[in-house]
N, C-alpha and C positions, 0 to 999 in steps of 0.2 A: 194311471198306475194301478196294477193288480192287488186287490186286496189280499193279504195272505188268511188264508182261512182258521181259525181257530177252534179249540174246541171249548166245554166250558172251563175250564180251569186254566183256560189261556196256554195249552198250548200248540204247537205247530201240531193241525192234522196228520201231517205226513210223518211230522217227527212220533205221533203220541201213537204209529201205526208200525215204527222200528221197536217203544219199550212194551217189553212182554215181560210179566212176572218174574220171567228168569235174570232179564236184566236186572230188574230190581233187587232180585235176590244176589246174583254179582254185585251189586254195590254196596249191599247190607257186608255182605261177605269180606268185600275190601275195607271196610270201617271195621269190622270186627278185629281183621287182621293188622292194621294200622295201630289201633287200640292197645292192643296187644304189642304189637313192636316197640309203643312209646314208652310201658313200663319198663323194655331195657336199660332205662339211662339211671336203673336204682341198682344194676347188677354190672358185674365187673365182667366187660365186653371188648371186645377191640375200639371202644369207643368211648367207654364212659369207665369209670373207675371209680367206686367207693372209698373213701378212706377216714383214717382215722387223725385230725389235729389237736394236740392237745386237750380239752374238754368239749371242743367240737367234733359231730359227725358231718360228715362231707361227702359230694358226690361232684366231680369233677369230669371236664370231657379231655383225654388225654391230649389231642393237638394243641391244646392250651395251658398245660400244664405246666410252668414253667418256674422259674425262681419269683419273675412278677405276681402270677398267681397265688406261690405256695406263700409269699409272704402277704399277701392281702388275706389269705384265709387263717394265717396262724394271729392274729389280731385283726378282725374285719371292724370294730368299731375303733378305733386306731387310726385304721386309716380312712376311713371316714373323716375323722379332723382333719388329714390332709386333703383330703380333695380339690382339686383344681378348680374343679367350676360344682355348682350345687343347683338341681332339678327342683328337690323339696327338703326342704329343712324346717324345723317349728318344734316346740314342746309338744304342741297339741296337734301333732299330723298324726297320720294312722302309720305313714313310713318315713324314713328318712333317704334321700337320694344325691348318689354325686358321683363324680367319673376322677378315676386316678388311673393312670399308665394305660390309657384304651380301654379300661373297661368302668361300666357303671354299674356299684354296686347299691343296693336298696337292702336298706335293714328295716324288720317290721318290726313296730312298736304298738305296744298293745295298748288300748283306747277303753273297751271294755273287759271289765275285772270276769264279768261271765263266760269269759271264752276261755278263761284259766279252764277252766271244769271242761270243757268240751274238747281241749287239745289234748287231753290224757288219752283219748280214744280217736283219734285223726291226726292225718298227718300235717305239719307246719305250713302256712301259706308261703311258704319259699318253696318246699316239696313238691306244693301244688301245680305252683305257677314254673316251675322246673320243668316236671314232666307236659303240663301242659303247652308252651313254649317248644320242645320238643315234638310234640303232639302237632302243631300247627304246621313244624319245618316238613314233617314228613308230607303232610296233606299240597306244601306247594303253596302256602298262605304267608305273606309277608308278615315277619317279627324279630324283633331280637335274638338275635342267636344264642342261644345261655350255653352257657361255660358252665358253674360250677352253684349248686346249694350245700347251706350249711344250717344247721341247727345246733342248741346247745340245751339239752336237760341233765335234768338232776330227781332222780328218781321219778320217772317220766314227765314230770313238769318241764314244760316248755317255759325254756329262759329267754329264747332268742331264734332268730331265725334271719337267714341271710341270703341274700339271690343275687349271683354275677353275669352280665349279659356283656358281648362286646359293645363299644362303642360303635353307634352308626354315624359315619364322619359328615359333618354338615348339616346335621339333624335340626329342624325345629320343630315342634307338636303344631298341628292344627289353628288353637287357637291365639298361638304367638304372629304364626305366619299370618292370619286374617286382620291384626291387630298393625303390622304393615302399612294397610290399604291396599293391599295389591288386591287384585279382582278375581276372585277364584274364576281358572279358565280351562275347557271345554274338556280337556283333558285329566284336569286334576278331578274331575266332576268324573268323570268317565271312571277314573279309575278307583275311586273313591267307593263309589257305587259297588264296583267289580270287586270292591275286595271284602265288602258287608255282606253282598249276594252271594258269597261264596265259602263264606265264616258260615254264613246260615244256613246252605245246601250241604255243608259238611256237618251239620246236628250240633252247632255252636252257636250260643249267645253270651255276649257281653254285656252285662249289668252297669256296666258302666262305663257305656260306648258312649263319647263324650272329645271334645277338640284335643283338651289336654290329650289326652289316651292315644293319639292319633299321632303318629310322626312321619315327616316328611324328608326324606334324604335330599342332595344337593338335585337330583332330577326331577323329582316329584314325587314322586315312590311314598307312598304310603305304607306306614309299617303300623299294625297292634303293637300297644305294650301298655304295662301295667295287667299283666292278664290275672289279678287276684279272684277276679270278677268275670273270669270266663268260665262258663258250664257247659261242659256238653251232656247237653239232652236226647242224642241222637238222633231225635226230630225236631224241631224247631215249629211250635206252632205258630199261627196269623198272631194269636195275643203275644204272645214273646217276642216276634219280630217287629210288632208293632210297637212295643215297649222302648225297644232297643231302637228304632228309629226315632221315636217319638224324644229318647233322651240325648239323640245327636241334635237333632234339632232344635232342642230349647239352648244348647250348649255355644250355637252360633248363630241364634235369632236375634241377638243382640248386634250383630255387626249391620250395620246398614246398607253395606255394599252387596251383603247377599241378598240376592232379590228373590221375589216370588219366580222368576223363568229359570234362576239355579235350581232351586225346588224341584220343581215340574222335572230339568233336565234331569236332575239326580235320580228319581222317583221311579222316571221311565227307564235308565240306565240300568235300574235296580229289578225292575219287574223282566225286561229281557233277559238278565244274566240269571235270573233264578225261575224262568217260563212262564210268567203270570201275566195275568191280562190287567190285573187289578191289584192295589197295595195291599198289604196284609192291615185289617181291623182289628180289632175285640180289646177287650179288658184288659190290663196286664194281669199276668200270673203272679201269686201267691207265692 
């Protein structure tokens, strides 16, 4: 079999002889424009709708808007105590998580008294992970669909902050499904890979890309979520990508059934889809 030629940064000769500066400047361009598109979902669009609930501010996406919605939003910790089934629950969690009527809502609770001070001048991590969720759907990147944020201040102190995503039907995260024994197989590797390699070539990392974080639909479908922890850097260097590898890894090093040739397969699956010869190394960042 013919070797396919590389060049140094691993990639296709022939391919690294179609991208010329312009290309590249088309794809800056389209991330610029994406960028830009994702902040519509803070503005009243055929799509997303600001609104005002009682001492809540809200943003809501209108195909979901509905009496279920309006009444999860007009007491979101409320029906938190009803919830059906519960993701994360605890005094001492940084969120609390559960799914009522199709959707899962996540309320953040605040851990450090220091972040009082710093949400006077940023927006809410529901805000964040709102637009950024958005942010992903545009790009073509599996995640939670968000439906609606809320927040609650009072002379701009952040009191609360609330994030509604649908339900993904048949869902388990990562590290539940490994917990099974089933054998992670050739496909879920494959795509698994495909979807990290592609967070990354879009100038995204997750800080805390991790099994939990990871959900699996009734197919195999790998979806992000918890995106509190996703940053887009617009470039993604070796050290950050290697962070973010390095912290999936420690995450399901404990299952026995994953072996060293899942590894290897994930690694190489990872360097194809993002044109590398070679894994990304270095330090983590700062």
């Amino acid at each position: 079999m013919a070797l396919i030629p590389l060049d140094k940064n691993g990639i296709h000769r022939e391919q690294r002889a179609h991208r010329t500066p312009v290309h590249d400047q088309l794809h800056a361009d389209k991330g610029r424009v994406i960028r830009l598109a994702s902040s519509e979902c803070f503005k009243s669009t055929d799509r997303f709708q600001p609104l005002k609930m009682g001492n809540l501010r809200t943003w809501v996406r209108r195909e979901y808007f509905d009496d279920r919605l309006r009444r999860l939003l007009e007491n979101p910790d409320e029906a938190l105590e009803r919830c059906t089934r519960w993701f994360k629950c605890g005094p001492h969690r940084s969120s609390t998580v559960g799914c009522i009527d199709g959707f899962v809502l996540k309320r953040h609770n605040r851990k450090k008294w220091g972040n009082l001070f710093k949400d006077l001048f940023r927006q809410s991590r529901a805000r964040r992970a709102f637009r950024q969720a958005f942010h992903l759907e545009l790009l073509g990147i599996p995640t939670a669909r968000v439906v609606a944020a809320a927040e609650r201040r009072s002379w701009r102190v952040l009191c609360g902050s609330y994030l509604v995503t649908v339900e993904i039907p048949g869902a388990i995260d990562l590290e539940s499904y490994l917990n099974t024994g089933v054998l992670p197989g050739h496909e879920l590797i494959q795509r698994m890979a495909t979807l990290i390699a592609r967070l990354h070539k879009e100038g995204f990392s997750h800080r805390d890309l991790k099994g939990a974080n990871i959900l699996l639909d009734a197919h195999g479908q790998p979806y992000l979520v918890d995106l509190d922890g996703l940053r887009d850097l617009r470039q993604v260097s070796d050290a950050r990508a290697a962070a973010d590898l390095e912290r999936l890894a420690r995450s399901v090093r404990e299952h026995p059934h994953v072996t060293r040739a899942d590894y290897r397969a994930f690694l190489r699956a990872y360097c194809r889809a993002r044109e590398r010869r070679s894994v990304p190394r270095g330090q983590c960042e700062t």
